[in-house]
N, C-alpha and C positions, 0 to 999 in steps of 0.2 A: 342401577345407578351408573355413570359415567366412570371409569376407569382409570381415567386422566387425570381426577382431583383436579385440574386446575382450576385458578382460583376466579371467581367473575364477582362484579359489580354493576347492581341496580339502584340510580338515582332515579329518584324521583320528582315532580319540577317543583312543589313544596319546601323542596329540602330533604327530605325522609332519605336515608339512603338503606340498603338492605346488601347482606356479603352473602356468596354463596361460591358454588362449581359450576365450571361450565358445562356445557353441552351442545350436540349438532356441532354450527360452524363455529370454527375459532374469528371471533371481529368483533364488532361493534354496529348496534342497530337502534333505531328509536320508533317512540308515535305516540298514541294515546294508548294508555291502560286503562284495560275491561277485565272483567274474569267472566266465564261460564260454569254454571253450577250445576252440569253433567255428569252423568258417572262415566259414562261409556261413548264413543262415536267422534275420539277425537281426531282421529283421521277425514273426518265428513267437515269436521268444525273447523280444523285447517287451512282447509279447500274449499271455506267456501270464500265467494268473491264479498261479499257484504264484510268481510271481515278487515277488506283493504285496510293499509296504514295506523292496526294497532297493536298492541303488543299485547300479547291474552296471557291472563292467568285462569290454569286450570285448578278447577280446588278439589278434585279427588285426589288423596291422597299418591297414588299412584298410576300415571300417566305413560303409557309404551309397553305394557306387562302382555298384552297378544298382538303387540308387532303391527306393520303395516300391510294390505294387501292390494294390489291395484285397482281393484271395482271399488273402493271403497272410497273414492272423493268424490266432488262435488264440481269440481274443474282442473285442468288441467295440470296444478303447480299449488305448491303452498301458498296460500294468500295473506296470512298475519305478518306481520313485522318482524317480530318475535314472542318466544314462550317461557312462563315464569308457572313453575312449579316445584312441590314439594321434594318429589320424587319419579325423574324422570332415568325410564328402565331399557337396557338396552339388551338383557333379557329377554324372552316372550317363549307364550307357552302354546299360541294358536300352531296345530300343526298344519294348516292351513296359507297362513302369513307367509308373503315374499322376503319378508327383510326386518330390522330391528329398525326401530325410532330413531338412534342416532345415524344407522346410515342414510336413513330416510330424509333427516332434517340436511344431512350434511350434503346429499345429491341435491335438494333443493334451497341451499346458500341460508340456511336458518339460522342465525344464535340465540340461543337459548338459555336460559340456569334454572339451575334445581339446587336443592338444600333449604329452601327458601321458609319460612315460616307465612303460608299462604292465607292460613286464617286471619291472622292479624293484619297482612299484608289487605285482603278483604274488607275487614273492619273498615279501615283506612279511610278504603274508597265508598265507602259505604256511608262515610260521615263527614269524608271532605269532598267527594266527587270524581268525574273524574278528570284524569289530569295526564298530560304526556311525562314521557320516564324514559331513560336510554339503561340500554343491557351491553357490558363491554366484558369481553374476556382478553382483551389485547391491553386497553387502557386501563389504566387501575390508578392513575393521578385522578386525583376527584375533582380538583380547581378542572382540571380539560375538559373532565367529560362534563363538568355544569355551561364550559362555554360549547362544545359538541351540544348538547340538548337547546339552549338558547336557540339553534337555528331552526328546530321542528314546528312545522307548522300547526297552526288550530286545528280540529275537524271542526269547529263553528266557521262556517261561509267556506270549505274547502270540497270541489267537485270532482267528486273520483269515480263517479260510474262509467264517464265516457272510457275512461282509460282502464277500464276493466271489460269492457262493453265487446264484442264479436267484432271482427274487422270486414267479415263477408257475410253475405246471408247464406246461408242455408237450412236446409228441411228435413223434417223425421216424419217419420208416421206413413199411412197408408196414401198412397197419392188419390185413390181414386175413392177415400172419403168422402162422406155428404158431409161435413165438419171440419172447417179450414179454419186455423185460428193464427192470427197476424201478430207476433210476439216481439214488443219492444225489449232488447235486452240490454238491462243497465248493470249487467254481473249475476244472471242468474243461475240458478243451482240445478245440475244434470236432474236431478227428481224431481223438479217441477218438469220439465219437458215431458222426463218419465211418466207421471201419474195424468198428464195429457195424452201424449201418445199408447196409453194403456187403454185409456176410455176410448178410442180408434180413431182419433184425430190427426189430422194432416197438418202438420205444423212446419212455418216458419218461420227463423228465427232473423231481427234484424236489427243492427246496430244500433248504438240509442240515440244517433241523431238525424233518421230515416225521418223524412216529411209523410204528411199523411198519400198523398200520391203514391208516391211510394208504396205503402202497406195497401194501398186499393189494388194496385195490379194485381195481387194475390187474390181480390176477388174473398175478402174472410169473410166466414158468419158470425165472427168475434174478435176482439182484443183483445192480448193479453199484456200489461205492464210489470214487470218485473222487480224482485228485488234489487238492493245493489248497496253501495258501499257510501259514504260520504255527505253531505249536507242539504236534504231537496231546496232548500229557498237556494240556494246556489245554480238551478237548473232550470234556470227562465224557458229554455229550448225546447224541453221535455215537456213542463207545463203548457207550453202554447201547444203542443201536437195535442196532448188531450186534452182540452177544450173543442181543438176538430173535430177527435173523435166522437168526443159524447153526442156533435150536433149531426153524426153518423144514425144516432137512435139503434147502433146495432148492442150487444151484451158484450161490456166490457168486466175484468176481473182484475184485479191488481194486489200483491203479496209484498208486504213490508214498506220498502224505497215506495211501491204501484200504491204504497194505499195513502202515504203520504203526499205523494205528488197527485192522485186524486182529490184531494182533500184541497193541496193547493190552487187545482180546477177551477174549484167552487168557491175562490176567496178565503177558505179556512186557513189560518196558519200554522207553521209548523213550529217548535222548537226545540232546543236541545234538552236531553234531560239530564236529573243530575248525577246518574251514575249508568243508565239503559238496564235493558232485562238482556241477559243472557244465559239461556240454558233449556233444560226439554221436561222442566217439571212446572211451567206457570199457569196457576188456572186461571180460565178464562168462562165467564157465562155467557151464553149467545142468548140474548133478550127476548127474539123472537119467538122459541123453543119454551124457553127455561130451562134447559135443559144446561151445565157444565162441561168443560173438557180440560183435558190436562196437555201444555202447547210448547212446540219446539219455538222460543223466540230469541233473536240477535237482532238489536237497536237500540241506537243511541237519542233517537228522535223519534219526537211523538207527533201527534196532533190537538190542538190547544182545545181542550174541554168544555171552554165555555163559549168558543165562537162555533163549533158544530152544535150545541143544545140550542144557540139562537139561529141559526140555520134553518129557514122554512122549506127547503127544499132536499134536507140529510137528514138520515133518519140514525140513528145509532143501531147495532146489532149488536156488539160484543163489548165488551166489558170486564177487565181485567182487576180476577175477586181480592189480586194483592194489595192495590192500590186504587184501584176504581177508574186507571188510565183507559182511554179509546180503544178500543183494539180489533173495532170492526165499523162500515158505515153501507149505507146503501143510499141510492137517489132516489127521491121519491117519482119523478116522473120519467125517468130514463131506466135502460135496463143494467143497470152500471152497479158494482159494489166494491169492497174491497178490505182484507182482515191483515192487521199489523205482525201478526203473527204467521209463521211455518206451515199449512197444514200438509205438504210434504213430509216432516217431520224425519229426516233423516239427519240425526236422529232422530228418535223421541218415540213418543205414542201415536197413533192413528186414529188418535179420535176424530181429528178436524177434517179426514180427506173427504167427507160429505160434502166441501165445499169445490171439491174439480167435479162430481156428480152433480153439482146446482149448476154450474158455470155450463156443461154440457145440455144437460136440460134447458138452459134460458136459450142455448143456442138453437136447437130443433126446435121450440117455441116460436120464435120470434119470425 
């Protein structure tokens, strides 16, 4: 736990407000609150880009206890807003670990609190939704921080993948691969690249508002669409490139943000949900199989259930056993798919990475 005792405050836009300690940076920060119901990997869940502009609660009960280590994110900088937990330690017991949690939050401009009663704080959002919150260790007049929160914006219709998205392109993998894969990046997570460039793929990687020309020079045998952070109906840009693509007929594959903006390809639409999944224990059944998995997911948007079942050209694959939400689709006449959930899964389980071995497979097929 934090050392400092000093004192911090979490409103919430409700009303709700919660007292706690600070931690990380000493300021004042906002966005939308989520939680993630992980035990372990929050170092990965930090860093990831999809996380842009909200403020996570974690609900293990204790959060920094083996420290941070630098292979261990997903991009290059912390990407939440801020973090709300029970008990955040600046302790660690990895003999392994570069550094504690607080230094780690504090090099990368975080505020944070702990003390927090995160279960009920959970509950909350769990039966009112979710909602944007500001975390202040500097302010502590509460009339301020309600007109401070007043100015944070919605994540409903708010586009942040550009601005999370690569500024230059560049390439991993073996250059002189038979398997070149064309990657729109709207914030995606280093183990997706990873669990590409493992199967001996030539990858590169391109900003997310590269036209399809663009992605031809590379000459791909595939696509790949990327997760990423913020609102797809918001991202007209990105939807008109894959529509080109698909009339490419080459194998496309799209994770989280890719499978939504797929989905809006095809006329399907998107929406917000009312609290998102976040964490590395949600099952999901792949239809096709029958077969279960247990899946790393973070998102706050779905795709609408009942215009993909009237869909004569989408086929549903996955199916998520908590709720019965979409969680995977394929085209029936194109070689294109695409699953809402992680199968990277850093964290989580590796049930799902059969789906970078399909993606490669359709590619030496096609």
């Amino acid at each position: 736990m934090n050392k400092l005792s000093q004192p911090a405050i979490l409103l919430l836009e409700d009303g709700h407000i919660f007292y706690g300690q600070a931690f990380g940076k000493i300021g004042t920060t906002s966005g939308e609150l989520c939680f993630n119901t992980g035990m372990t990997g929050y170092q990965e869940v930090f860093t990831d880009p999809s996380y842009t502009g909200q403020v996570l609660i974690m609900n293990n009960v204790h959060v920094g206890n083996y420290g941070v280590k630098d292979i261990d994110v997903e991009s290059n900088s912390v990407k939440i807003r801020g973090l709300i937990a029970r008990n955040l330690e600046e302790q660690f017991s990895r003999i392994q670990a570069n550094g504690s949690l607080q230094d780690y939050l504090v090099a990368n401009n975080l505020v944070a609190i702990e003390g927090i009663d995160t279960r009920a704080l959970v509950a909350h959002i769990r039966t009112s939704g979710a909602m944007n919150c500001i975390i202040s260790s500097e302010i502590l007049d509460e009339d301020k921080l309600k007109a401070e929160l007043a100015k944070c914006s919605s994540m409903d219709g708010l586009e942040l993948a550009s601005t999370v998205s690569t500024n230059e392109v560049y390439e991993l993998g073996d250059v002189n691969s038979s398997i070149k894969i064309a990657v729109l990046d709207f914030g995606i997570k280093k183990n997706i690249l990873n669990c590409l460039v493992e199967r001996g793929a030539h990858v590169r990687v391109h900003p997310a508002k590269t036209s399809l020309n663009e992605l031809k020079e590379f000459n791909p045998n595939g696509y790949f669409i990327s997760n990423g952070p913020g609102d797809p109906s918001a991202m007209p840009y990105a939807v008109a490139t894959i529509k080109e693509i698909l009339k490419e007929n080459r194998p496309l594959f799209g994770i989280c943000l890719g499978h939504q903006l797929l989905a809006l390809a095809n006329d399907i639409p998107t929406f917000k949900m009312h609290h998102g999944h976040r964490g590395l224990n949600h099952p999901v059944k792949n239809i096709i199989t029958g077969r279960c998995e247990i899946t790393t997911q973070n998102h706050g948007f779905g795709v609408d259930p009942e215009a993909v079942r009237k869909h004569t050209n989408v086929e549903i694959t996955h199916l998520n056993l908590n709720d019965n939400s979409i969680e995977g689709i394929r085209l029936i006449d194109k070689p294109a798919f695409s699953v809402q959930y992680h199968p990277e899964a850093t964290p989580g389980p590796h049930d799902s990475r059969y789906l970078f071995d399909d993606f490669i497979t359709m590619m030496h097929q096609n």
